[in-house]
PATIFI-148436 format. One record per atom (N, C-alpha, C): residue in one letter; atom name; x, y negated, z negated. Coordinates in Angstrom, 3 decimals. Each point is the difference from the previous one (the first is absolute). Layout:
N
<dokol: A&zati: CA&px: X&py: Y&pz: Z>
...
This chain:
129
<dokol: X&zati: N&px: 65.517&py: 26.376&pz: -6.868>
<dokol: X&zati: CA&px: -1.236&py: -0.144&pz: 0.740>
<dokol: X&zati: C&px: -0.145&py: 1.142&pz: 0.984>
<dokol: X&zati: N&px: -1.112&py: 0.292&pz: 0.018>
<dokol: X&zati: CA&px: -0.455&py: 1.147&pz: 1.307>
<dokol: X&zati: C&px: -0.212&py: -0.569&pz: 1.395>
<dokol: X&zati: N&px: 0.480&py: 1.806&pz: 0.689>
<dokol: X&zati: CA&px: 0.284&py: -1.034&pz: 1.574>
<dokol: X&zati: C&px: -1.305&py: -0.033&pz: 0.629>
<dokol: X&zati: N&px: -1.121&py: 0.590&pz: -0.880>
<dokol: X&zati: CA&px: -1.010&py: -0.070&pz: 1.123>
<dokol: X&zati: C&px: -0.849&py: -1.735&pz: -0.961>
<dokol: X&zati: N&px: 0.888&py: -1.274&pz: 0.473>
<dokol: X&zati: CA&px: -0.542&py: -1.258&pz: -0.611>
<dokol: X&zati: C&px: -1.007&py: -0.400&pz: 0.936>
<dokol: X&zati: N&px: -1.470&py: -0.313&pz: -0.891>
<dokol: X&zati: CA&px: -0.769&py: -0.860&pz: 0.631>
<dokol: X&zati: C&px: 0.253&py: -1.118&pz: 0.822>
<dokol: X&zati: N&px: 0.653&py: -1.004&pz: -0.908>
<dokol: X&zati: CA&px: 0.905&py: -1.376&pz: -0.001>
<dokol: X&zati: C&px: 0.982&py: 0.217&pz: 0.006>
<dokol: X&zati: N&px: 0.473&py: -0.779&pz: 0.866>
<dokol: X&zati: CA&px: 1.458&py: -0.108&pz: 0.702>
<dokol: X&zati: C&px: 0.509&py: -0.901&pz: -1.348>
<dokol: X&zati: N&px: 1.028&py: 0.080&pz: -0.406>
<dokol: X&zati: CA&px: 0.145&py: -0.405&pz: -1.266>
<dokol: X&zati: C&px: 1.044&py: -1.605&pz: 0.117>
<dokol: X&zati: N&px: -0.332&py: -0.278&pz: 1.706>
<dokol: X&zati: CA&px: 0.706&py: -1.481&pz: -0.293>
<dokol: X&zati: C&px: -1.458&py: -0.879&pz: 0.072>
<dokol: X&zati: N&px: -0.820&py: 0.642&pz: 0.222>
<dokol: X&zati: CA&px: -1.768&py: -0.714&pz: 0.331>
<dokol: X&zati: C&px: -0.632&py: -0.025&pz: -1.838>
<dokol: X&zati: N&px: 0.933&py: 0.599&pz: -1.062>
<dokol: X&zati: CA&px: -0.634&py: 0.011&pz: -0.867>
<dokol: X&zati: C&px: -0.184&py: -1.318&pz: -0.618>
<dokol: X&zati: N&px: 0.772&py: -0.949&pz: -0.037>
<dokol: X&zati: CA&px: -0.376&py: -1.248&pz: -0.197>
<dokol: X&zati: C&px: -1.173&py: -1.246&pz: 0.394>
<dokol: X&zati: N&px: 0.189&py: 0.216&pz: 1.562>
<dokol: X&zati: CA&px: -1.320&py: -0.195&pz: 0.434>
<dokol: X&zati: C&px: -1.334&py: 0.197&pz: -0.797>
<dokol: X&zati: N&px: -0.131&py: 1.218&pz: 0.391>
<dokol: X&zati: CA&px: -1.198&py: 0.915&pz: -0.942>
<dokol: X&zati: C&px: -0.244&py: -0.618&pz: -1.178>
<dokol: X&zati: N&px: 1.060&py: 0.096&pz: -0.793>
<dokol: X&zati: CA&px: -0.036&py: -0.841&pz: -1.444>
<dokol: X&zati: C&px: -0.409&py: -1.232&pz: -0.257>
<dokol: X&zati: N&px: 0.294&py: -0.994&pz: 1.136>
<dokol: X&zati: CA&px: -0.699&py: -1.080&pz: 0.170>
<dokol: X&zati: C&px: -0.756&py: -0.249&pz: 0.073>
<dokol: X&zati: N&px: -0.637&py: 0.790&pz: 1.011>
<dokol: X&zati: CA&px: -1.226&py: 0.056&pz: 0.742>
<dokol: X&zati: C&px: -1.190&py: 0.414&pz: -0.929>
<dokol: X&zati: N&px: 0.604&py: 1.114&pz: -1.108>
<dokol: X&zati: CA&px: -1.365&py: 0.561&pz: -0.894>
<dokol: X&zati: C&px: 0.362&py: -1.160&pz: -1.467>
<dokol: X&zati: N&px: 0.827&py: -0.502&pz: -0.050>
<dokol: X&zati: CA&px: 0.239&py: -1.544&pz: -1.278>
<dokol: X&zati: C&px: -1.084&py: -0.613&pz: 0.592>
<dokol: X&zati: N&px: 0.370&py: -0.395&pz: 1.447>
<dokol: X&zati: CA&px: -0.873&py: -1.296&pz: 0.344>
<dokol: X&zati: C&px: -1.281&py: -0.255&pz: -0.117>
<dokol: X&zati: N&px: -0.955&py: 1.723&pz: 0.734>
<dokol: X&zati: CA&px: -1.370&py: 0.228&pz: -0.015>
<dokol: X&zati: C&px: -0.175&py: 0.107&pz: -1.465>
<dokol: X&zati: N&px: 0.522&py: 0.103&pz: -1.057>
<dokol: X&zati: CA&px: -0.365&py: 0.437&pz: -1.162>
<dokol: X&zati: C&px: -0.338&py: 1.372&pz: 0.063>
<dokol: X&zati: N&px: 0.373&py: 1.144&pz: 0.539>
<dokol: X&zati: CA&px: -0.180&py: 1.177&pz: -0.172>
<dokol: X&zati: C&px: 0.719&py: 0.541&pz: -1.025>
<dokol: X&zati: N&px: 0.975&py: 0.013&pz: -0.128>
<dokol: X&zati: CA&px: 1.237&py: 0.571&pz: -1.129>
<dokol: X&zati: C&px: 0.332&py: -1.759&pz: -0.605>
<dokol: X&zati: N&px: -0.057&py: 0.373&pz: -1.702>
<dokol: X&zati: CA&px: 0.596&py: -0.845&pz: -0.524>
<dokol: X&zati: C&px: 1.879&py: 0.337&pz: -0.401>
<dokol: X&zati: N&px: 0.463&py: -1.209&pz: -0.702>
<dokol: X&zati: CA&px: 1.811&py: 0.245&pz: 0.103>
<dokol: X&zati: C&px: -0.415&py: 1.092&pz: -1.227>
<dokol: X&zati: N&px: -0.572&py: 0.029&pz: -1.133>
<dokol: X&zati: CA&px: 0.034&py: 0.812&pz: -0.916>
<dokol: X&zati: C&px: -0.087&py: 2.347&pz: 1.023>
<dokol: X&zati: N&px: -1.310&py: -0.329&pz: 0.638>
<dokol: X&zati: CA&px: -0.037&py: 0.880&pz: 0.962>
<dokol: X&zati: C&px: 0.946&py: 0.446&pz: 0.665>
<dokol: X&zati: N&px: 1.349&py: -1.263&pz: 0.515>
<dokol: X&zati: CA&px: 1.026&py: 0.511&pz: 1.111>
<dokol: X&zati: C&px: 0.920&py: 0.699&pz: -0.985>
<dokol: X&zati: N&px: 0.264&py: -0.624&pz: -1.276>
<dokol: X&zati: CA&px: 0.573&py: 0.285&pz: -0.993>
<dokol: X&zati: C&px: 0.173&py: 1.461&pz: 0.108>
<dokol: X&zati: N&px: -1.787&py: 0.484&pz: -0.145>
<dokol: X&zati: CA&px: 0.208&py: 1.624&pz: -0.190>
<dokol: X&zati: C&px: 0.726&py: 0.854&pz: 1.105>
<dokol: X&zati: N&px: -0.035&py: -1.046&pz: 1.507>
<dokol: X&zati: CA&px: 0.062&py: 0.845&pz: 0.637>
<dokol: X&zati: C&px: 1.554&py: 0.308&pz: 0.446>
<dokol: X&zati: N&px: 0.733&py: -0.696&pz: -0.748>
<dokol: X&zati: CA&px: 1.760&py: -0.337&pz: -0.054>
<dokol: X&zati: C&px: 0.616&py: 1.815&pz: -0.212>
<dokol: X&zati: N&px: 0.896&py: 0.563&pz: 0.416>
<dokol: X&zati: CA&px: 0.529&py: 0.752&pz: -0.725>
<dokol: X&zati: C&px: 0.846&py: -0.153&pz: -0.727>
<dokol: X&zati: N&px: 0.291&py: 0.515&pz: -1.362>
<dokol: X&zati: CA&px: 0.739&py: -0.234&pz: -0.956>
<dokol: X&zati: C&px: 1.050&py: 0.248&pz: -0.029>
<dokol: X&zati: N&px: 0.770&py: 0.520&pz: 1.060>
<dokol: X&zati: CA&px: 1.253&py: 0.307&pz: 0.134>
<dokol: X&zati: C&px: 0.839&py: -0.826&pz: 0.929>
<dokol: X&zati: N&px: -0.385&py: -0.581&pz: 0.901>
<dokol: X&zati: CA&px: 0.220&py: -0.673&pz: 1.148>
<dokol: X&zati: C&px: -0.629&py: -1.363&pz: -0.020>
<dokol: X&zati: N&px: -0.659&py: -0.063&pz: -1.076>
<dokol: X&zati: CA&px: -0.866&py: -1.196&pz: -0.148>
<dokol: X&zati: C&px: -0.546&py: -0.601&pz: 1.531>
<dokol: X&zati: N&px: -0.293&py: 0.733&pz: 0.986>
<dokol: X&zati: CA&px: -0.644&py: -0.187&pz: 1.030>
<dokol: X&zati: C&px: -1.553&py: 0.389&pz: 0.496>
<dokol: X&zati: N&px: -0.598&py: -0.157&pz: 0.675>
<dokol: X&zati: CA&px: -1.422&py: -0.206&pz: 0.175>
<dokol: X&zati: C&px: 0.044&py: 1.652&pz: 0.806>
<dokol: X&zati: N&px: -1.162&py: 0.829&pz: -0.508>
<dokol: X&zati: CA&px: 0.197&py: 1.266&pz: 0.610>
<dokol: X&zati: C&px: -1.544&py: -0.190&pz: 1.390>
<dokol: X&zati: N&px: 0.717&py: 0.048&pz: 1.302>
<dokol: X&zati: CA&px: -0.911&py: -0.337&pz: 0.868>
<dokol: X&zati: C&px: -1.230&py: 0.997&pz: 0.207>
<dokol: X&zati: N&px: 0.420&py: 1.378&pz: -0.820>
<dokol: X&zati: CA&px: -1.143&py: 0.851&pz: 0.422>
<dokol: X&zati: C&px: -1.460&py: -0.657&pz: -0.927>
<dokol: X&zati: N&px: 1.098&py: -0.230&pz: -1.429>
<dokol: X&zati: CA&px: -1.344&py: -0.968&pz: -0.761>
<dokol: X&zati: C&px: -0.781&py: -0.842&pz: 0.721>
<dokol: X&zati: N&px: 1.364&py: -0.854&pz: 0.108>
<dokol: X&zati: CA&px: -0.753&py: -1.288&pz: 0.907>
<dokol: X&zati: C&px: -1.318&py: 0.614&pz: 0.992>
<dokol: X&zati: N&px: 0.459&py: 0.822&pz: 1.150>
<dokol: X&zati: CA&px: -1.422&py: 0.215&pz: 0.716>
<dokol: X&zati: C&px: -1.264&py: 0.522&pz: -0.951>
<dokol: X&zati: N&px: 0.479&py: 0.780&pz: -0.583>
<dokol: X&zati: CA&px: -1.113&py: 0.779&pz: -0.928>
<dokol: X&zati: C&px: -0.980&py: -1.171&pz: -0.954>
<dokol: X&zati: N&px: 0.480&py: -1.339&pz: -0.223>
<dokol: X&zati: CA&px: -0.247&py: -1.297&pz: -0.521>
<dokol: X&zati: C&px: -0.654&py: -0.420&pz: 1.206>
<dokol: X&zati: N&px: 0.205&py: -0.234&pz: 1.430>
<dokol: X&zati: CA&px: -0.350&py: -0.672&pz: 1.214>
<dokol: X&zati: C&px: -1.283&py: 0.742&pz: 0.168>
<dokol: X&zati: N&px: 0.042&py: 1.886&pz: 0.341>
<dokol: X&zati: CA&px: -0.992&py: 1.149&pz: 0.775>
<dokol: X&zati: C&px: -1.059&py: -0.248&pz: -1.348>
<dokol: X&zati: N&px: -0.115&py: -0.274&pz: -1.202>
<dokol: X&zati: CA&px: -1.139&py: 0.113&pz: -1.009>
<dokol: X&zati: C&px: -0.917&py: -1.570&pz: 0.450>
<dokol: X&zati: N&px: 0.928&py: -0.698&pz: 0.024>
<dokol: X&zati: CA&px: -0.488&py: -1.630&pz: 0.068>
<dokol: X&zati: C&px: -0.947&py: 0.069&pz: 1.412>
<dokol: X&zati: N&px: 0.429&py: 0.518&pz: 1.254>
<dokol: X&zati: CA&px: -0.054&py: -0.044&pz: 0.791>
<dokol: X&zati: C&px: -1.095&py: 0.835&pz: 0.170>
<dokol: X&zati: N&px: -0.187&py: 1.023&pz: -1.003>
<dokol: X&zati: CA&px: -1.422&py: 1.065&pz: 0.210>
<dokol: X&zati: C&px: -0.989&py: -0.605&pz: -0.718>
<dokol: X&zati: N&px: 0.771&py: -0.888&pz: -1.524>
<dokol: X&zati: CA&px: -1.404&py: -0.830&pz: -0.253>
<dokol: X&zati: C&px: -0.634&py: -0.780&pz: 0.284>
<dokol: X&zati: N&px: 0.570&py: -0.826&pz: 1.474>
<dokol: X&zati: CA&px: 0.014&py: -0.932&pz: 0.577>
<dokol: X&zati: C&px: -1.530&py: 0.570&pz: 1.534>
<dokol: X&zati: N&px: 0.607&py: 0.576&pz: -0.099>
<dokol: X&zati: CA&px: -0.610&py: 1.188&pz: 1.105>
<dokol: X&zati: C&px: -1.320&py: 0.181&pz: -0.468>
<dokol: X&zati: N&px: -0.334&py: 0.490&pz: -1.555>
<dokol: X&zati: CA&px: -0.656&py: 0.895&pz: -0.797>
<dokol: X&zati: C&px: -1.594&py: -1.753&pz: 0.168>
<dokol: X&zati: N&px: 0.863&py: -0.616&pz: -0.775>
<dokol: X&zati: CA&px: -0.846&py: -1.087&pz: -0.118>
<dokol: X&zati: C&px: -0.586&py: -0.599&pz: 1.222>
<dokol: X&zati: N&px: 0.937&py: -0.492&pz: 1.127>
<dokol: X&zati: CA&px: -0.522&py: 0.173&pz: 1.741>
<dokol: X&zati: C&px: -1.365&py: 0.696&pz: -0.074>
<dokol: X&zati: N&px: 0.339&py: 1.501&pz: -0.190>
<dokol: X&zati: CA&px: -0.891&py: 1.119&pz: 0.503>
<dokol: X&zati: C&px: -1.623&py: -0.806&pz: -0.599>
<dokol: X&zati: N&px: 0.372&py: 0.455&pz: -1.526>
<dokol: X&zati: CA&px: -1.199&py: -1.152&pz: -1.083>
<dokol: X&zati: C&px: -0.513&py: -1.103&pz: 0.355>
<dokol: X&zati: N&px: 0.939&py: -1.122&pz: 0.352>
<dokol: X&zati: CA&px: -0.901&py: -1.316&pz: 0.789>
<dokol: X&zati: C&px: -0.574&py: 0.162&pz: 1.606>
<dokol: X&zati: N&px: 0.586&py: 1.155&pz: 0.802>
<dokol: X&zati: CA&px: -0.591&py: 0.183&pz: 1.224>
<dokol: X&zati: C&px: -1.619&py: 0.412&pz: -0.271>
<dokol: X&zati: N&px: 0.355&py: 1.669&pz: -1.114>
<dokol: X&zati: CA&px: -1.691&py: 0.274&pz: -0.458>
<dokol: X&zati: C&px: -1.148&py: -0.812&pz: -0.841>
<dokol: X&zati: N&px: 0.775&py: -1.075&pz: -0.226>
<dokol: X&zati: CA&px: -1.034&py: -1.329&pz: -0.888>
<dokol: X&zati: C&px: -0.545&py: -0.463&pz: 1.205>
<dokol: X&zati: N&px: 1.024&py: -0.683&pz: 0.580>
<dokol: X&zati: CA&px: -0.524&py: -1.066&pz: 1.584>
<dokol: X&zati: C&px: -0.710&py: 1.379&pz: 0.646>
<dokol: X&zati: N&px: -0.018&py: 0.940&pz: 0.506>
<dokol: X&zati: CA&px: -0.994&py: 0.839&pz: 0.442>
<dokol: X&zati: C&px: -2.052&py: -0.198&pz: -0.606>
<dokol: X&zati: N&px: 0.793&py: 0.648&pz: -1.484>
<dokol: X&zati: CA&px: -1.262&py: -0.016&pz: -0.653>
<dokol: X&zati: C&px: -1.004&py: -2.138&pz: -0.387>
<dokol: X&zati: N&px: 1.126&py: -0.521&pz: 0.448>
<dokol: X&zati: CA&px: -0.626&py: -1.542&pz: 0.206>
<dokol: X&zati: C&px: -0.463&py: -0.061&pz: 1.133>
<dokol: X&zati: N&px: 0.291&py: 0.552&pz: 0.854>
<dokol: X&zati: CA&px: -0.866&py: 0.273&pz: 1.801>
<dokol: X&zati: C&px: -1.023&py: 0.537&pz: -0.167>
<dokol: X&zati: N&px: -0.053&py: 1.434&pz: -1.117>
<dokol: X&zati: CA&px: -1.140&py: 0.120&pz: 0.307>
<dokol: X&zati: C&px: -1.119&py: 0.020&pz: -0.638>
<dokol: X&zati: N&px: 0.226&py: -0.876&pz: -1.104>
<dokol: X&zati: CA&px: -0.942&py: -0.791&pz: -0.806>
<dokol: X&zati: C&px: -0.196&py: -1.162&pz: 0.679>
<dokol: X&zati: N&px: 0.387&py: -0.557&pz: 1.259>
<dokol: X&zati: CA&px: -0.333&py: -1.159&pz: -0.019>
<dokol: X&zati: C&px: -0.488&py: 0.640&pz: 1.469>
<dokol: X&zati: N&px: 0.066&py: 1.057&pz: 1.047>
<dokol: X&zati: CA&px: -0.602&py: 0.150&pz: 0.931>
<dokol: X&zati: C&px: -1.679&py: 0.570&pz: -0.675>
<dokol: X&zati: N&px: 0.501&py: 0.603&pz: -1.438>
<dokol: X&zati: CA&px: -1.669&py: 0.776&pz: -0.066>
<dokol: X&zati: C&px: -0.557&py: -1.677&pz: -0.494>
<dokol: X&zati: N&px: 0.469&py: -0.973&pz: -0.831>
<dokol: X&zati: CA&px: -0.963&py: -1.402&pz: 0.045>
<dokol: X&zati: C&px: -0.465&py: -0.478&pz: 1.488>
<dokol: X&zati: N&px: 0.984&py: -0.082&pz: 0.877>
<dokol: X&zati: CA&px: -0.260&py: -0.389&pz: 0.762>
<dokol: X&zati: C&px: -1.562&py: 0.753&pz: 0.820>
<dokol: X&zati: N&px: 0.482&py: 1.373&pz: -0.085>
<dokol: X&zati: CA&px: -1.373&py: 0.625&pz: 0.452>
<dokol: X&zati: C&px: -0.955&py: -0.022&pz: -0.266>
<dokol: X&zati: N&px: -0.537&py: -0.415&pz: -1.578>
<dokol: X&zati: CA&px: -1.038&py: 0.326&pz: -0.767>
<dokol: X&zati: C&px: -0.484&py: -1.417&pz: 0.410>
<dokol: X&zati: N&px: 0.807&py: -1.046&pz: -0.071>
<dokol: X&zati: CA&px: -0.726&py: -1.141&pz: 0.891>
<dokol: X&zati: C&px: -0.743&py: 0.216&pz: 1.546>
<dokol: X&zati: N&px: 1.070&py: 0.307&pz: 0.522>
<dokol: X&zati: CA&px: -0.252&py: 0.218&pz: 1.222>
<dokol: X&zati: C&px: -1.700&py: 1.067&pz: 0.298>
<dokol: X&zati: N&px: 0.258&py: 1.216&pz: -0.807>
<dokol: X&zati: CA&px: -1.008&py: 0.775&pz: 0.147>
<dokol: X&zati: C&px: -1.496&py: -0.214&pz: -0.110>
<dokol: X&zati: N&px: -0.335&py: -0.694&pz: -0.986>
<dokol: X&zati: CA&px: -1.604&py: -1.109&pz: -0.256>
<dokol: X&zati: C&px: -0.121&py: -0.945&pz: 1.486>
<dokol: X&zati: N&px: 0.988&py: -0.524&pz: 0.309>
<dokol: X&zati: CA&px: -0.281&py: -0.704&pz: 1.334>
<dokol: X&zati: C&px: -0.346&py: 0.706&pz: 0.897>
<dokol: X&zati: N&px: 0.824&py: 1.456&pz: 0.337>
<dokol: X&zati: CA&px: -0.482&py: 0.829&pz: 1.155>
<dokol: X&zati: C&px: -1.237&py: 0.443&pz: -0.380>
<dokol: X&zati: N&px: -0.356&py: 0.669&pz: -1.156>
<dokol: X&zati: CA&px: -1.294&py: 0.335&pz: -0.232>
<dokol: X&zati: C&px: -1.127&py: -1.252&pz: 0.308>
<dokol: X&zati: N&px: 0.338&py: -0.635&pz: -0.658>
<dokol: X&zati: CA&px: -0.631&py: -1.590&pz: 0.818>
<dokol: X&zati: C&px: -0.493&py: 0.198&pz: 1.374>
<dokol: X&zati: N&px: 1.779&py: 0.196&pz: 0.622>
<dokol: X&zati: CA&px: -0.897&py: -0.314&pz: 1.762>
<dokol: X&zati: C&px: -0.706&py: 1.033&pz: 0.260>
<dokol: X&zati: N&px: 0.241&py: 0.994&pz: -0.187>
<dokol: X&zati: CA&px: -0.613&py: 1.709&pz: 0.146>
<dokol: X&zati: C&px: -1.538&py: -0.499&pz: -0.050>
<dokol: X&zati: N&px: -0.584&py: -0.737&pz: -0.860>
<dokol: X&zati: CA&px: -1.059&py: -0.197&pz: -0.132>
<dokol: X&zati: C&px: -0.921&py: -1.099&pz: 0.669>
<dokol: X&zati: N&px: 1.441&py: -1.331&pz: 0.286>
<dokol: X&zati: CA&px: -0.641&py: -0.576&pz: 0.588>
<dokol: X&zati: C&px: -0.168&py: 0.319&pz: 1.681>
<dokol: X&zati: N&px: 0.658&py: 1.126&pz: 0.436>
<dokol: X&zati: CA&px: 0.209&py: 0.520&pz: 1.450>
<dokol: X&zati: C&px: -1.131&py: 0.992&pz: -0.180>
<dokol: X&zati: N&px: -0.780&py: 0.367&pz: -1.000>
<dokol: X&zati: CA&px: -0.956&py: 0.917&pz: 0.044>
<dokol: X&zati: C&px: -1.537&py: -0.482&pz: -0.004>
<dokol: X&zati: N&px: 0.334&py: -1.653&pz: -0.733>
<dokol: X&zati: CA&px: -0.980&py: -0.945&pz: 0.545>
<dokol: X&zati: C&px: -0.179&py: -0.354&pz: 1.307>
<dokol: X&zati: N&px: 0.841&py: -0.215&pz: 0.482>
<dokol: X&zati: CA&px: 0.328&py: -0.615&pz: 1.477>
<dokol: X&zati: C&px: -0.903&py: 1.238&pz: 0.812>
<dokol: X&zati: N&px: 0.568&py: 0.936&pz: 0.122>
<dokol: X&zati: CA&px: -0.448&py: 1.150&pz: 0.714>
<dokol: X&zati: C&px: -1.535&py: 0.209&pz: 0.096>
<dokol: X&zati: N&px: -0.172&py: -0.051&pz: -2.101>
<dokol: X&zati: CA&px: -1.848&py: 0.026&pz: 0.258>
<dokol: X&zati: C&px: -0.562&py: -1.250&pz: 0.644>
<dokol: X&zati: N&px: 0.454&py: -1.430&pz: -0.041>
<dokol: X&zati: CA&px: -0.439&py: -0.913&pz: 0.690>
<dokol: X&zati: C&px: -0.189&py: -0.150&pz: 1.166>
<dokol: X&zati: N&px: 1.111&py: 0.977&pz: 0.496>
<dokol: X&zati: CA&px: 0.008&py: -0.083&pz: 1.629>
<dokol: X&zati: C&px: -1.187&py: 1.193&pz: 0.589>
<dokol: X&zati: N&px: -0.052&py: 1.117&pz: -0.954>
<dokol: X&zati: CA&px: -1.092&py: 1.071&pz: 0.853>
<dokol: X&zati: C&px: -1.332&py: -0.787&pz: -0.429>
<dokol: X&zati: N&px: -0.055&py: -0.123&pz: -0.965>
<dokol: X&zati: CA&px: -1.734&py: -1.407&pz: -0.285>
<dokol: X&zati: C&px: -0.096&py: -0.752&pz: 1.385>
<dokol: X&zati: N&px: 1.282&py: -0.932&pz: 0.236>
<dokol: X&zati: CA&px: -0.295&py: -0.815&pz: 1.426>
<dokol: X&zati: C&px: -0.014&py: 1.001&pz: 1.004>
<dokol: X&zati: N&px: 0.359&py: 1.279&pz: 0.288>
<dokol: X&zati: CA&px: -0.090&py: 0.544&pz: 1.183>
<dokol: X&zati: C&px: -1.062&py: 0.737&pz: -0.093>
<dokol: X&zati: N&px: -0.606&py: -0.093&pz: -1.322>
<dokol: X&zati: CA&px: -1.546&py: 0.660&pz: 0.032>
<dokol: X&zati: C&px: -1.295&py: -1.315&pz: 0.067>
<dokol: X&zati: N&px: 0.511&py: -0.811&pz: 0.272>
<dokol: X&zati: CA&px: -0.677&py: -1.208&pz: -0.366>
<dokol: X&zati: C&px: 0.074&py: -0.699&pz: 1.739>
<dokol: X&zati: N&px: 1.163&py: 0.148&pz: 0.728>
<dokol: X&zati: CA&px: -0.151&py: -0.417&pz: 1.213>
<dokol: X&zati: C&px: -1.003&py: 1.462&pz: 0.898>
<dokol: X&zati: N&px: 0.496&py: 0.888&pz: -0.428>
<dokol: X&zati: CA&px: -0.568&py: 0.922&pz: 0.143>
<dokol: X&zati: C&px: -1.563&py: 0.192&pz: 0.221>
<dokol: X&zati: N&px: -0.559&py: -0.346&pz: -1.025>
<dokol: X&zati: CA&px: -1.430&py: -0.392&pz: -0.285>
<dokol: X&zati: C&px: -0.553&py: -1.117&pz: 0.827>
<dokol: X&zati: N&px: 0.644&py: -0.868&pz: -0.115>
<dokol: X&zati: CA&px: -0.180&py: -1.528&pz: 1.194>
<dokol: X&zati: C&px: -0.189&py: 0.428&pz: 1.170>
<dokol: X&zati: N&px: 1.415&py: 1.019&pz: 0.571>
<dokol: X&zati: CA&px: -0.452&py: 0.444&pz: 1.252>
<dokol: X&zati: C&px: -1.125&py: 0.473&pz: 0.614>
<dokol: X&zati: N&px: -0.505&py: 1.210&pz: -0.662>
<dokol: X&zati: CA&px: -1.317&py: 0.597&pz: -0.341>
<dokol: X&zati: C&px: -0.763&py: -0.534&pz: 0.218>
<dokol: X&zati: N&px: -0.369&py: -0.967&pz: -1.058>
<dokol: X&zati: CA&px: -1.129&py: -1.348&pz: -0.208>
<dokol: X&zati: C&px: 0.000&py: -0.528&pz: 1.596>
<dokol: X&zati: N&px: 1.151&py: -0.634&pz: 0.155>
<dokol: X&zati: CA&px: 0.209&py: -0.628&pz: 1.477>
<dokol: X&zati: C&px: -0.370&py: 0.205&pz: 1.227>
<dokol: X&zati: N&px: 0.304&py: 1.567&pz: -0.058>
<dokol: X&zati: CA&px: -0.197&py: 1.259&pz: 1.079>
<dokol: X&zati: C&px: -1.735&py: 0.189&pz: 0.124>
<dokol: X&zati: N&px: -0.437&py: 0.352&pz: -0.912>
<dokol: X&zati: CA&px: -1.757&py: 0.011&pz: -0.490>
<dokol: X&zati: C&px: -0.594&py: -1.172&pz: 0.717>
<dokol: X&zati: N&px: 0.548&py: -1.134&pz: -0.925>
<dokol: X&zati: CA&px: -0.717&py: -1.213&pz: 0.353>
<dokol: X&zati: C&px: 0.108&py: -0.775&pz: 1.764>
<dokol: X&zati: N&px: 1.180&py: 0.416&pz: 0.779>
<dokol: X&zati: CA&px: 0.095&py: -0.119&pz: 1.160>
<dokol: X&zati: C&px: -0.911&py: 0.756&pz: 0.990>
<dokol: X&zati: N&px: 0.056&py: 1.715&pz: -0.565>
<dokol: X&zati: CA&px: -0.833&py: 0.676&pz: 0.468>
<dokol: X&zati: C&px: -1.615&py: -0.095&pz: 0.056>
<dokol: X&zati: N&px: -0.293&py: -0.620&pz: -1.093>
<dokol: X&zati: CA&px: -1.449&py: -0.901&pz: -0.587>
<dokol: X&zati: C&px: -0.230&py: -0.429&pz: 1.275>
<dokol: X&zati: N&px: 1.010&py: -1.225&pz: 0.126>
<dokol: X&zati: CA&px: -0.076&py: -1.031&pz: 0.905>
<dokol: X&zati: C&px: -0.567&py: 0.345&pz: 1.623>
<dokol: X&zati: N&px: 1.154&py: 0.814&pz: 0.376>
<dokol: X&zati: CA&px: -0.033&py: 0.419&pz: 0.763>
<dokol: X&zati: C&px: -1.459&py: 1.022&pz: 0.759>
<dokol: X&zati: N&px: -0.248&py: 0.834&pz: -1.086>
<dokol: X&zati: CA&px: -1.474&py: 0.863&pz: -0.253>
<dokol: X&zati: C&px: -1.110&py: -1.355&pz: 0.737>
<dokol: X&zati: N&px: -0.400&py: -1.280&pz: -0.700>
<dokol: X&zati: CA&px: -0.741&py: -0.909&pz: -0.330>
<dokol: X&zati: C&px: 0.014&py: -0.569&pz: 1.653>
<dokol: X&zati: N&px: 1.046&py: -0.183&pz: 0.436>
<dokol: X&zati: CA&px: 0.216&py: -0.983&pz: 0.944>
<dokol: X&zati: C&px: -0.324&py: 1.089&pz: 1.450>
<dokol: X&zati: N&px: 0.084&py: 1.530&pz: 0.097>
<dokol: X&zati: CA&px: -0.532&py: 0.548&pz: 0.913>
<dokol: X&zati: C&px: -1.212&py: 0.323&pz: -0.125>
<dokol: X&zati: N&px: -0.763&py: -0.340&pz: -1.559>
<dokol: X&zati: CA&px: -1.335&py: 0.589&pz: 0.022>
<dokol: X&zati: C&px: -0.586&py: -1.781&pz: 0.610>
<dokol: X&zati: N&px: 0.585&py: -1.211&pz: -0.211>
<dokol: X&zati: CA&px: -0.628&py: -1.202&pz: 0.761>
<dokol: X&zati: C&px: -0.344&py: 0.411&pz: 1.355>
């Protein structure tokens, strides 16, 4: 074995367990990874079995993070396209409001006028008595 070991080679059992248990490596798999001379488990394999699992593990992560992304934002643009007809909605009904309100301020407006006239009438009438 080489001295520059990933795995400490009394942890190789562990490991072995550990990738049986998850179902990552099957016994046929550990099989390969035995050396044939020593009939012992070669730990650089072993990691090189762990660092692939562990990148496809990663790989797929990466894949379901960019799904759940792209489900945000299919469901923020639904959400908007609802949302957006309503604002256009109020947009319009706040543009009613507005013309309703200058009509009444042209409309008290006019009253005043009228009011103002007709007082002044009054007034005219009651110094010509």
């Amino acid at each position: 074995m080489a001295s520059d070991l990933c795995l400490h080679p009394d942890c190789v059992e562990e490991v072995v367990e550990e990738l049986l248990n998850s179902d990552i490596i099957s016994k046929k798999g550990l099989a390969k990874l035995k050396d044939d001379a020593s009939n012992n488990i070669d730990p650089n394999m072993l990691m090189d079995v762990r660092h692939k699992e562990v990148k496809k593990e990663s790989l797929v992560e990466t894949n379901m993070n960019m799904k759940q992304s792209q489900l945000k934002k299919i469901k923020l643009e639904d959400c908007s396209s609802k949302v957006l007809p309503k604002i256009k909605d109020l947009k319009i009904i706040d543009k009613e409001i507005a013309k309703t309100r200058r009509k009444l301020m042209d409309f008290q407006n006019q009253r005043a006028k009228r009011n103002a006239s007709l007082a002044n009438n009054i007034l005219t009438l009651e110094k010509e008595k």
